[in-house]
C-alpha positions in Angstrom: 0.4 -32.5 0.0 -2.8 -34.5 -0.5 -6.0 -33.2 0.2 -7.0 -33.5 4.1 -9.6 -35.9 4.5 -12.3 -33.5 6.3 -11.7 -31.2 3.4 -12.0 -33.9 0.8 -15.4 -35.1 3.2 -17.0 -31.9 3.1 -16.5 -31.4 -0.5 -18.0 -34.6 -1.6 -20.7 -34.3 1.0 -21.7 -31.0 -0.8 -20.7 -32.6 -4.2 -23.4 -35.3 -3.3 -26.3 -33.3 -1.7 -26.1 -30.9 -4.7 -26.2 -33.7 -7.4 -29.4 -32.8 -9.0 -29.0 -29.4 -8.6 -26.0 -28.7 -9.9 -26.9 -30.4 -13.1 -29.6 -28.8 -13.7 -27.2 -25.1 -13.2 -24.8 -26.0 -15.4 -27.2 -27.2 -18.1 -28.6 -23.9 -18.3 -25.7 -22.0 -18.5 -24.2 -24.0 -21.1 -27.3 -23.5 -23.0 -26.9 -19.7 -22.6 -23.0 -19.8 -23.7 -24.0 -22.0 -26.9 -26.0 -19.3 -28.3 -25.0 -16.3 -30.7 -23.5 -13.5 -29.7 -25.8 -10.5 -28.4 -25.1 -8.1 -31.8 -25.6 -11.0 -33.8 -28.8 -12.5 -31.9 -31.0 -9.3 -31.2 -33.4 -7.4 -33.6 -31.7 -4.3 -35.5 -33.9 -1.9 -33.3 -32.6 -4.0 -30.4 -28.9 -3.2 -31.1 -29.7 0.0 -32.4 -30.7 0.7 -28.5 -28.1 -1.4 -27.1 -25.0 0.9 -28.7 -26.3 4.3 -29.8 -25.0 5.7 -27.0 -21.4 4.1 -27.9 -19.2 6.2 -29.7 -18.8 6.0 -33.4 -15.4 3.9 -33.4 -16.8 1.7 -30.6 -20.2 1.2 -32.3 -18.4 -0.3 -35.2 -16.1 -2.5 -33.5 -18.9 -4.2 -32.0 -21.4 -4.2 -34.4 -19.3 -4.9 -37.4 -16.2 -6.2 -36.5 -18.0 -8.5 -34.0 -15.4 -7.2 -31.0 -16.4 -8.5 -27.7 -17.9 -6.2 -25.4 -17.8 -5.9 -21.3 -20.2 -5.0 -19.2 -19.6 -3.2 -16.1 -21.8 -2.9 -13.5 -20.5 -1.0 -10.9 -21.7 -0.1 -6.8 -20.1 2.9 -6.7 -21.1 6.2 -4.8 -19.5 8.4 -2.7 -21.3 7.7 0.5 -19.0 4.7 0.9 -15.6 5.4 1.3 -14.4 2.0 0.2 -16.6 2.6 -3.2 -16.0 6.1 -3.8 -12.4 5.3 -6.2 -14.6 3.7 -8.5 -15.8 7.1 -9.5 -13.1 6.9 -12.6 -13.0 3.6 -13.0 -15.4 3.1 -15.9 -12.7 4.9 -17.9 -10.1 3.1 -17.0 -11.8 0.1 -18.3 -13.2 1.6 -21.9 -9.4 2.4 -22.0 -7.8 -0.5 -22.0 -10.9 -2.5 -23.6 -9.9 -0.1 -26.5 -5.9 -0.8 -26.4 -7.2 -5.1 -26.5 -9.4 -4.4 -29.3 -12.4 -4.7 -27.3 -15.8 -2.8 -26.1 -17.3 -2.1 -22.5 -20.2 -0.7 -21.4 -21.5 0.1 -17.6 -23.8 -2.5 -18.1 -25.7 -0.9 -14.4 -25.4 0.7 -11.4 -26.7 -0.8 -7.9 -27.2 0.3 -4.5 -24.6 0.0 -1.7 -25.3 1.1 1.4 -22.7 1.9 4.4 -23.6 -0.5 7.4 -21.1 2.2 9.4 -23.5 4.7 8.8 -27.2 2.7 9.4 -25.8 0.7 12.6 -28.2 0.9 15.4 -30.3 3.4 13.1 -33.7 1.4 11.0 -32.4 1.9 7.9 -30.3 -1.6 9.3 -33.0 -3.2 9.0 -32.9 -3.0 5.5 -28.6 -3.8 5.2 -29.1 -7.6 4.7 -32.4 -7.7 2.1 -30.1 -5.2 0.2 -28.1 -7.8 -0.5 -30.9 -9.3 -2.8 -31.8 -5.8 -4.1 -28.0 -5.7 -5.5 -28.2 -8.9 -6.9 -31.5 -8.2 -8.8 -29.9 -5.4 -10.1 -26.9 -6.8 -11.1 -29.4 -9.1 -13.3 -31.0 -6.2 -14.5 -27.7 -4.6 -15.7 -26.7 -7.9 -17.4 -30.1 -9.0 -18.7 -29.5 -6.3 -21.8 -28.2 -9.7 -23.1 -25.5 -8.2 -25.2 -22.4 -8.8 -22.6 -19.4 -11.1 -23.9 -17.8 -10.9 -20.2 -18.6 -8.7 -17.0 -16.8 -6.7 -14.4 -17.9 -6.3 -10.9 -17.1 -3.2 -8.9 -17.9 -3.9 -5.5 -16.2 -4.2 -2.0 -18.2 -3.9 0.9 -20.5 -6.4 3.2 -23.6 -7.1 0.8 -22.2 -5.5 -2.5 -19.9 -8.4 -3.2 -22.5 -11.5 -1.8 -25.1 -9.6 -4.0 -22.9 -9.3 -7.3 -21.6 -12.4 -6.8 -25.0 -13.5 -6.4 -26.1 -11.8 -9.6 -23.4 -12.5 -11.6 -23.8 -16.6 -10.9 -27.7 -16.3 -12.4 -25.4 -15.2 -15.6 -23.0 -18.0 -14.8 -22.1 -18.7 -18.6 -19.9 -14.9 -18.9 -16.4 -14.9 -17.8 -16.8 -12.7 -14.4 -13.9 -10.6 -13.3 -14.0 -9.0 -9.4 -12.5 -5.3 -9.0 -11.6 -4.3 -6.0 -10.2 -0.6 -5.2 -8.3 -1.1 -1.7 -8.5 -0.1 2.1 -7.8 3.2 3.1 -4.6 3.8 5.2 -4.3 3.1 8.8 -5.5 5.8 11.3 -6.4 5.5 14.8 -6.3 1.8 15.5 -9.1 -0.5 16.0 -8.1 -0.8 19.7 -7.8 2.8 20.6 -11.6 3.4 18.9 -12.8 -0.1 20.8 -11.2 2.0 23.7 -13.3 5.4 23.2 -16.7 3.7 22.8 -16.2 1.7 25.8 -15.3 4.7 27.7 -18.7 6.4 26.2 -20.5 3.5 27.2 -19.1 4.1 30.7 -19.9 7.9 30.4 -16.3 8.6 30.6 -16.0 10.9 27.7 -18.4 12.8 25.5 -20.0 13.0 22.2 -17.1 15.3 21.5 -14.6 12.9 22.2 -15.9 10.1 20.9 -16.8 11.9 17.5 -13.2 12.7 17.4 -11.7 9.3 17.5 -14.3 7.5 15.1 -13.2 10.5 12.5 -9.5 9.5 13.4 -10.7 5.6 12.4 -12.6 6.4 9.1 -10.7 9.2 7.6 -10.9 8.8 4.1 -11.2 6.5 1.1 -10.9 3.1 0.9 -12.5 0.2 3.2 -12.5 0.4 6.9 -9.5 -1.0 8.1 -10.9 -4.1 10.5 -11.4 -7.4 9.4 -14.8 -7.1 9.2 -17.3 -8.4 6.5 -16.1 -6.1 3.4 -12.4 -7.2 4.0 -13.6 -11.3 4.3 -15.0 -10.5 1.3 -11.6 -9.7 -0.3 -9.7 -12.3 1.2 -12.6 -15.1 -0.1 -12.4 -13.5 -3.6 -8.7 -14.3 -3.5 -9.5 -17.4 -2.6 -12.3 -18.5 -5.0 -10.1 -17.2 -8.0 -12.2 -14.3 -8.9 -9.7 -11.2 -8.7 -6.8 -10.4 -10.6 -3.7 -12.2 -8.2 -3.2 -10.6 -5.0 -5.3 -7.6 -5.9 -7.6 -7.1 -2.4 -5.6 -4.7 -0.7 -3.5 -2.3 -2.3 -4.6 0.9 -1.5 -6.1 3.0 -3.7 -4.2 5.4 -4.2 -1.3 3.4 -4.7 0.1 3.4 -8.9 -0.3 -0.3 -8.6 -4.0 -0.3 -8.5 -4.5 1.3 -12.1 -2.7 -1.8 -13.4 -4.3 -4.2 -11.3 -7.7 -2.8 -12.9 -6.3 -2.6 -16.2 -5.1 -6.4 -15.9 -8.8 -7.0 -15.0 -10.0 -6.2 -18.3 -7.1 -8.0 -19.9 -7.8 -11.2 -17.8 -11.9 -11.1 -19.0 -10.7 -11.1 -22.5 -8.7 -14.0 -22.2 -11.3 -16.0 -20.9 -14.2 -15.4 -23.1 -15.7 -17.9 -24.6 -14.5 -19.7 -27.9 -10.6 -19.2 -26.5 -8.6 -21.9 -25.0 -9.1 -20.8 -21.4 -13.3 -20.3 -21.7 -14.3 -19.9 -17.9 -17.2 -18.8 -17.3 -18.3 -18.0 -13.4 -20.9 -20.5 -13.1 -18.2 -23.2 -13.6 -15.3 -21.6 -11.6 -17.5 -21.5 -9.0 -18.1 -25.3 -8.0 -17.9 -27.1 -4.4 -14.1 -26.9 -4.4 -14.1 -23.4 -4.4 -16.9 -23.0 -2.6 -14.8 -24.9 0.1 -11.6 -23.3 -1.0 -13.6 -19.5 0.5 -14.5 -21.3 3.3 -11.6 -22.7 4.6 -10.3 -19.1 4.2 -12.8 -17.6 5.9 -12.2 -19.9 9.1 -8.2 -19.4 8.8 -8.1 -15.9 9.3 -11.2 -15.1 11.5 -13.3 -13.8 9.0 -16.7 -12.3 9.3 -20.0 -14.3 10.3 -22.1 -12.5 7.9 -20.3 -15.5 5.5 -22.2 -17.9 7.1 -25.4 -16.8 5.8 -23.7 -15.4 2.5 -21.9 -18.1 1.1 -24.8 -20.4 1.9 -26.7 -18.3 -0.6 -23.8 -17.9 -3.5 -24.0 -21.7 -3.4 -27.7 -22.0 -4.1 -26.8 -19.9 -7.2 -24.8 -22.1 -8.3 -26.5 -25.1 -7.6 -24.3 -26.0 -4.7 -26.5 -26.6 -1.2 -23.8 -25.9 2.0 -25.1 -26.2 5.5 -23.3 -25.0 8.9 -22.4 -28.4 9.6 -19.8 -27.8 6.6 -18.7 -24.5 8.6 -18.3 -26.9 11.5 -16.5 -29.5 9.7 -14.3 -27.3 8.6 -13.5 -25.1 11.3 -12.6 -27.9 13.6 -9.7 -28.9 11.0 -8.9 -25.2 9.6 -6.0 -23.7 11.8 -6.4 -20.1 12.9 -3.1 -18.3 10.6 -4.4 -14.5 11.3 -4.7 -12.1 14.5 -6.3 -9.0 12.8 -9.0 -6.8 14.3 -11.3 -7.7 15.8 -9.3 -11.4 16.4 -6.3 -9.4 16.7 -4.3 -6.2 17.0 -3.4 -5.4 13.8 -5.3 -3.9 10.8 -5.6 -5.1 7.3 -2.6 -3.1 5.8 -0.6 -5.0 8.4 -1.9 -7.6 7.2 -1.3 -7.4 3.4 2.4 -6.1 4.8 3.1 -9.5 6.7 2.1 -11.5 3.7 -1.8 -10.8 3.2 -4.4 -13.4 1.3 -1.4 -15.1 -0.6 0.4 -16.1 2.6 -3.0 -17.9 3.8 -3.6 -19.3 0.4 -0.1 -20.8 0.2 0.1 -22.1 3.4 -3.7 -23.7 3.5 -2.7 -25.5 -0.2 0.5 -26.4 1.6 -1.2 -28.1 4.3 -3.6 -29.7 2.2 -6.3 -27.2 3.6 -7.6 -26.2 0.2 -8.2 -27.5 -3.0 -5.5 -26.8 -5.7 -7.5 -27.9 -9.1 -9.9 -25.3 -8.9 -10.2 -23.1 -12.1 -9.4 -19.6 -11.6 -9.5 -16.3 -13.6 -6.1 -16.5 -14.3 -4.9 -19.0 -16.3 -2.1 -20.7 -13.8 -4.7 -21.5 -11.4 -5.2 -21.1 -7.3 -1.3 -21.0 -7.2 -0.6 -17.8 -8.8 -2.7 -16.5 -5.6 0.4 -16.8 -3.7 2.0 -14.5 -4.9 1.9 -10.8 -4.8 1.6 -7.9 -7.6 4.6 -5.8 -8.3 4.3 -2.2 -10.4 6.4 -2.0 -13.8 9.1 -0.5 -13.5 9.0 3.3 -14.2 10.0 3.7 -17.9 10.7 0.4 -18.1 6.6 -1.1 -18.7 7.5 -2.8 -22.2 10.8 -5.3 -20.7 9.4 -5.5 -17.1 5.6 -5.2 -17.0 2.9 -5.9 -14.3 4.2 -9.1 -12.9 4.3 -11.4 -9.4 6.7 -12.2 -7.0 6.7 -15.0 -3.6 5.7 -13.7 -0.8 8.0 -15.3 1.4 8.0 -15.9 4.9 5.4 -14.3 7.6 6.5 -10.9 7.6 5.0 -10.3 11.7 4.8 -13.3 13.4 1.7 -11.6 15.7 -0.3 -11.0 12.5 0.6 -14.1 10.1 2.0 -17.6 11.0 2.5 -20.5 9.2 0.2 -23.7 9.0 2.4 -25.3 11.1 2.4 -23.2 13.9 -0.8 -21.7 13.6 -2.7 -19.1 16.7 -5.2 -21.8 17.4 -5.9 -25.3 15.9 -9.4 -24.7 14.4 -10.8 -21.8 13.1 -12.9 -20.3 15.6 -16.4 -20.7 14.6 -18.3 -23.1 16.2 -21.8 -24.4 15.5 -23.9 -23.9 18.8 -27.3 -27.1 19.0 -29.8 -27.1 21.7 -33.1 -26.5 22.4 -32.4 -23.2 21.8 -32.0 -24.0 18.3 -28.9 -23.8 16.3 -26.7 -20.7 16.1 -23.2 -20.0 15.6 -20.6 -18.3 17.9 -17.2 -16.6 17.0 -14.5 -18.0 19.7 -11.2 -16.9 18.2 -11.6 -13.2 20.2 -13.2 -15.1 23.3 -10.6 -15.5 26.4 -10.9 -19.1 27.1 -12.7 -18.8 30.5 -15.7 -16.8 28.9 -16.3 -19.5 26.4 -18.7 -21.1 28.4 -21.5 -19.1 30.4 -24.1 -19.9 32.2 -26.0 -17.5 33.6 -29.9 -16.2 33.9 -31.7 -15.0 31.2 -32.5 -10.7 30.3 -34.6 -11.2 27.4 -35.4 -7.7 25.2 -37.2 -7.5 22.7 -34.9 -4.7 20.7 -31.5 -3.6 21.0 -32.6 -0.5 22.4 -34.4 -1.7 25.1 -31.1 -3.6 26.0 -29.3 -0.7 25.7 -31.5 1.7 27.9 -30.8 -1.1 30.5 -27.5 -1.0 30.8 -27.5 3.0 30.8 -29.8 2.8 33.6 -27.6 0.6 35.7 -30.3 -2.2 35.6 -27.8 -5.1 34.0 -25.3 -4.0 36.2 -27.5 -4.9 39.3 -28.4 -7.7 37.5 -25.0 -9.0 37.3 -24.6 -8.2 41.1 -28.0 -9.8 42.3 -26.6 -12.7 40.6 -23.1 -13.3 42.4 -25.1 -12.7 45.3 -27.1 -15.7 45.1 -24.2 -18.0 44.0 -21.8 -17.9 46.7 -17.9 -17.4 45.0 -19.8 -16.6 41.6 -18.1 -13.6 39.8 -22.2 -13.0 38.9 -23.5 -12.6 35.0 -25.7 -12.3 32.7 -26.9 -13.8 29.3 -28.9 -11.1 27.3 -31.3 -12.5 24.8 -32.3 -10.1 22.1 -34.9 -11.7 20.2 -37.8 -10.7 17.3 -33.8 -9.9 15.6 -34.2 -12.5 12.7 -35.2 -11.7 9.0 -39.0 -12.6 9.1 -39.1 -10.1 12.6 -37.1 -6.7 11.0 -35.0 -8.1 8.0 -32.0 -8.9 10.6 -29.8 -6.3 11.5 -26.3 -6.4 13.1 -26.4 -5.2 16.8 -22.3 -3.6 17.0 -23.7 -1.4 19.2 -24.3 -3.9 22.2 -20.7 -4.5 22.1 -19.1 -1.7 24.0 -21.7 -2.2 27.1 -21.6 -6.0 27.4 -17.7 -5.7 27.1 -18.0 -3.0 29.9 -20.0 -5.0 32.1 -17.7 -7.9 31.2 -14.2 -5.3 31.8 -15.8 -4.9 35.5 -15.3 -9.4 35.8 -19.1 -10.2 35.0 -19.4 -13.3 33.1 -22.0 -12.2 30.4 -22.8 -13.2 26.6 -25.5 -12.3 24.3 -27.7 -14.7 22.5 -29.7 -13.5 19.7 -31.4 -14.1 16.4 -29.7 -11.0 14.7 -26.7 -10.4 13.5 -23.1 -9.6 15.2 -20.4 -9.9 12.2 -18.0 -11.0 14.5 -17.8 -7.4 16.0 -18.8 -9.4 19.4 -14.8 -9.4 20.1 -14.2 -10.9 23.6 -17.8 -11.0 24.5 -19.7 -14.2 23.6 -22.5 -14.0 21.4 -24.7 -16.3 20.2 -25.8 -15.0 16.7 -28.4 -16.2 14.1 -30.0 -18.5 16.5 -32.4 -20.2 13.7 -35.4 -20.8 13.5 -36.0 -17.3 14.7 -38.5 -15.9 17.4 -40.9 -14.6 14.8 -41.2 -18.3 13.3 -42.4 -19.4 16.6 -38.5 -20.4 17.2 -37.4 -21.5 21.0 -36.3 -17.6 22.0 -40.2 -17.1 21.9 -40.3 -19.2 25.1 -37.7 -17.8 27.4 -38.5 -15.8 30.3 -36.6 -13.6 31.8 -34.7 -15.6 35.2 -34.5 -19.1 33.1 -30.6 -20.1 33.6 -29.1 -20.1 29.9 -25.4 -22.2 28.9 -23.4 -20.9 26.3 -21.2 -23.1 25.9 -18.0 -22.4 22.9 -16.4 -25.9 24.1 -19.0 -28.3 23.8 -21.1 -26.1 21.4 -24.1 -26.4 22.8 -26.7 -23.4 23.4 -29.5 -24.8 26.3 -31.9 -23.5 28.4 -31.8 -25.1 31.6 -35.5 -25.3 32.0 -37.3 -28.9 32.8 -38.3 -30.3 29.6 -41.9 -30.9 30.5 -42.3 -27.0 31.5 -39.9 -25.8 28.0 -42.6 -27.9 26.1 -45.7 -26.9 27.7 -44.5 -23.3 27.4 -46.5 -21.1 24.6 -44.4 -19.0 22.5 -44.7 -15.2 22.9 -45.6 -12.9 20.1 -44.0 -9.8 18.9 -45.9 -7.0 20.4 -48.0 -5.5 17.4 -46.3 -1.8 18.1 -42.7 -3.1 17.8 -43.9 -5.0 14.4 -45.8 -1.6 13.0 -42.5 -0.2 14.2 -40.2 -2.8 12.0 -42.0 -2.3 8.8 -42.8 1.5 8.4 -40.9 4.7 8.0 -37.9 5.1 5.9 -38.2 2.8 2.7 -39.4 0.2 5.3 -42.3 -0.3 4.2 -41.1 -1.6 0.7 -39.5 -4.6 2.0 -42.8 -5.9 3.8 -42.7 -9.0 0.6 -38.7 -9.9 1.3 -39.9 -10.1 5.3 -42.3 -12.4 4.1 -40.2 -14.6 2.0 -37.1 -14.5 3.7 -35.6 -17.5 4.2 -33.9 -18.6 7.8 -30.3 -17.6 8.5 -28.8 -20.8 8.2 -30.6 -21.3 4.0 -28.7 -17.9 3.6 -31.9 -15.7 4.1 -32.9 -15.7 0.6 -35.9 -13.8 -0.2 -35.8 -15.5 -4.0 -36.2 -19.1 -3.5 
């Protein structure tokens, strides 16, 4: 199948844009890879330091018989459920570097912190600059300078941007993603949607509601929605940058030992000198970049990506906009239904066919680009496919190999390209004099996807939310049918100072069992913001990352509460139905100087005040390092 014409647009758009900066990336990597190897380039005292700690066997392997050595650098704790397995990891991996004739070293360790635990709470406001934190410390890790190849061991929603992130500033190793699996199903992502929105209704208690979240996150492994962490497997499968098919075996499952083990095997085979030298900074190139794009919009993947994978291209050179995302998604058919898009959860998911199925049915359809390098050495291809176990006492005759996948295994959670949920992928790209945001549509029934309603602007999620506890959004929504005769009556609320420059941008799940209340009782209502909503909005519309933000002087700054706001999903346009002449004339208001004090002290706050500063807008990836 030949490669479908907005794909092969988009590509060369990027391809083009990024001319000058791409060179200049890939010069400096191959300058790095064309040096000696660390043992052989650093002082005595310098490798003295570098391997004391080594034992003796290892210490001569890589000193004197020049073995190659890994570097690990690794997110785990045990605060995150999804990153607690890689507690014995490290050992796995000196193991089998060992059995290759090989070295490896936990080159660092850097911070991962559970967005389940700081949602709603301030430490959020720290979730997306710890992105950059991670990726600064992957470069500290790696910038011991005596790393053949590297190993990431990360899962969740910043820990993989951030490695991948760091790992492409050291774009001239062979980089090898690990993941460890999601936990097994519990109580499903409905039934827990169910609980908080009888919470928000004051149905049930703490008790109650404690209860079923414990039922949802019950042990380790990732949560079990296709949320960011989860996107982030699926788009390592896609970009070629785990071992085949690896995202979502479960962790406790014997295959995942071998999967880990084949990680280390795989960096060795690509180091450089060998035939199949691949280092990350040249895997990763605009094809792939697509190629994790494409996959993001075919399976309703997490918005968080659109400020993400903007950034992981500037590491490599590569400038992407969200007019790509909106190229894209307009020719990328919808293949998955899973939570929060869908029903099912991501071991449903891997059981009808998982990342492989999308893979092979996007390459099928000329949806993704096939000649992409990979870390293994049969290219995007053997992504189709899923891992088998050796068979028991049989590891020498039948090891670790692949098998088809086949068809869709549950037509509700998997279909093919040629009978896809939807058409396009879901995301659309919102203009007006709003600004620009973006709005998730694949959960949105298809008479909320435009709104128009007056404006509730807040100036914090909290303030929101005492609102609708006190019944004022509710009369809101009322005293609005009331003055349009036959209108159902609604609501847009505007949450704004939200953006990275305001309080470093953090996601705002919690506003979604209350709007989806008032929304369950037939008020038309959305949410329009310059946070962030990681596509937890479900099947309430939300306007998210609406750039530039508030605290930039952006448009929000000049709403007032009663100005008639259109969201509209269709058209993909987000307008405030002022008179132009009164919208310009309008000052923009200021954050009040208690809610800034309030964004940047207390609890580590404080330290971020220079990444505030710097940060980027949403749609440049919020970098805080360009």
């Amino acid at each position: 199948m030949s490669l479908h014409p907005v794909v092969a647009e988009v590509t060369d758009r990027i391809r083009q844009r990024s001319r000058d900066s791409r060179a200049a990336y890939l010069q400096q990597i191959d300058l790095l890879a064309g040096r000696p190897r660390g043992a052989d380039r650093l002082g005595c005292a310098n490798v003295a330091h570098a391997f004391a700690a080594l034992p003796s066997n290892d210490k001569l392997k890589v000193v004197a018989e020049r073995a190659p050595n890994i570097g690990i650098v690794s997110a785990y704790n045990d605060m995150l459920s999804a990153h607690a397995p890689y507690a014995g990891y490290p050992a796995i991996i000196k193991d089998e570097a060992r059995r290759q004739g090989a070295t490896a070293q936990v080159a660092g360790g850097v911070p991962a912190m559970c967005d389940g635990v700081t949602q709603g709470m301030p430490g959020m406001e720290l979730s997306l600059f710890s992105r950059d934190v991670i990726a600064q410390g992957t470069a500290i890790g790696l910038t011991h300078d005596v790393f053949d190849a590297a190993l990431m061991l990360g899962i969740c929603d910043k820990i993989v941007p951030g490695l991948l992130i760091g790992a492409l500033h050291f774009g001239h190793l062979p980089v090898v993603f690990v993941p460890a699996g999601p936990m097994s199903s519990g109580l499903s992502n409905s039934e827990k949607a169910k609980v908080r929105e009888q919470a928000a209704r004051g149905e049930v208690g703490r008790p109650a509601l404690l209860e079923a979240e414990q039922k949802a996150y019950h042990g380790q492994g990732t949560c079990t929605f296709y949320g960011t962490a989860n996107s982030n497997q699926m788009l390592m499968e896609a970009m070629g940058l785990h071992v085949p098919g690896a995202a979502f075996i479960p962790p406790g499952d014997l295959l995942r030992e071998q999967l880990t083990r084949e990680a280390v095997r795989t960096v060795l085979a690509n180091l450089h000198g060998g035939p199949r030298f691949t280092p990350i900074g040249r895997m990763v190139d605009e094809r792939s970049i697509v190629n994790a794009m494409l996959a993001l919009l075919a399976t309703g993947g997490s918005t968080n990506h659109l400020i993400h994978w903007v950034a992981v291209a500037r590491s490599a050179g590569l400038v992407i906009d969200w007019d790509d995302f909106a190229r894209l998604s307009a020719v990328a058919p919808l293949l998955a239904r899973v939570y929060p898009n869908g029903q099912a959860d991501v071991n449903q998911f891997q059981a009808a066919g998982g990342p492989g199925y999308v893979i092979r049915e996007l390459m099928d359809a000329g949806l993704m680009h096939a000649d992409v390098a990979t870390v293994h050495a049969e290219g995007l291809r053997a992504y189709t496919r899923i891992p088998q176990a050796p068979s028991p006492g049989a590891e020498a005759t039948r090891p670790l190999h692949w098998q088809d996948i086949g068809a869709s295994g549950d037509a509700s959670v998997l279909r093919p390209s040629s009978a896809p949920f939807s058409p396009s992928g879901g995301l659309k790209l919102l203009v007006g004099n709003l600004g620009r945001a973006v709005i998730k549509v694949s959960a949105v029934p298809d008479d909320s996807q435009v709104i128009e309603a007056p404006a509730r602007v807040f100036d914090s999620q909290e303030a929101l939310l005492a609102a609708f506890g006190s019944g004022e959004l509710e009369r809101a929504c009322q005293a609005n049918a009331a003055a349009v005769a036959g209108h159902p009556g609604g609501l847009v609320c505007v949450v704004r100072w939200q953006g990275p420059r305001a309080n470093g941008m953090p996601e705002l799940h919690k506003l979604t069992p209350p709007l989806a209340v008032l929304q369950g009782k037939g008020y038309r209502v959305a949410l329009v913001t310059d946070g962030r909503m990681s596509g937890a909005s479900g099947t309430v519309p939300a306007a998210i990352h609406v750039s530039p933000e508030a605290h930039a002087g952006g448009p929000l700054a000049r709403l007032h509460d009663g100005d008639r706001v259109r969201v509209d999903g269709v058209a993909g346009t987000l307008q405030a139905l002022v008179p132009e002449a009164e919208w310009d004339a309008r000052a923009p208001a200021t954050l009040a100087p208690a809610q800034e004090a309030a964004n940047q002290l207390g609890l580590g706050r404080n330290l971020f005040a220079s990444f505030r500063r710097h940060a980027l807008t949403a749609e440049e990836g919020a970098c805080t390092w360009l």
